[in-house]
C-alpha positions, 0 to 999 in steps of 0.5 A: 648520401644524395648528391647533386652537383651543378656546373657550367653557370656564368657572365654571358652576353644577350644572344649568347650560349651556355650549357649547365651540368648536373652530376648525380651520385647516391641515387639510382639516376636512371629511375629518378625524374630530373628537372632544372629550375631558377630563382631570379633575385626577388622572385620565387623559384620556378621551373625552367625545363623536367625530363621524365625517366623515359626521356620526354621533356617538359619546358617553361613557355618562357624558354621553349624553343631556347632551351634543350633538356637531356639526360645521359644516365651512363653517366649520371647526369643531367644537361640543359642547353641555353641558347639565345639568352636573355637578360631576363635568364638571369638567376641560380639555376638548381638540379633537381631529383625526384620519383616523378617530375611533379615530385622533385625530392632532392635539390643542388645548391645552384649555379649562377647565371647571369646575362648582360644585356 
């Protein structure tokens, strides 16, 4: 059974600094493609940032230069760093797996986000 689980959401101020995790299990993490997206209140969900297996990285223009994708396949997991929030940041934030970035397969339940101006 295919597992992603997310962690590391919460309040944090205008400015200010989270890093969400993703743990993968009943996959073969190192070949699968992995990618963080968000869903704002209202709004559909979008991609914030993919890595591919290789390890190359894919952003949003909306988070370039704020926002850091990796990926550590020892241990089965998925990270993106947020820096410099901003109040427009705030939504649930998903893992995702898939074969390739353009074909995400499976799918956590999300982590809040939410930042205060």
């Amino acid at each position: 059974q295919v597992q992603l689980v997310e962690s590391g959401g919460g309040l944090v101020q205008a400015g200010g600094s989270l890093r969400l995790s993703c743990a993968a299990s009943g996959i073969r993490f190192s070949i699968n493609a992995m990618g963080w997206y968000r869903q704002a209140p209202g709004k559909q969900r979008d991609v914030v940032a993919r890595i591919t297996i290789g390890g190359s990285t894919i952003y949003a223009d909306s988070v370039k230069g704020r926002f850091t994708i990796s990926r550590d396949n020892a241990k089965n997991t998925v990270y993106l760093q947020m820096n410099s929030l901003k109040a427009e940041d705030t939504a649930v934030y998903y893992c995702a797996a898939g074969p390739f970035i353009a074909t995400m397969r499976y799918w956590g339940q999300g982590t809040q986000v939410t930042v205060s101006s």
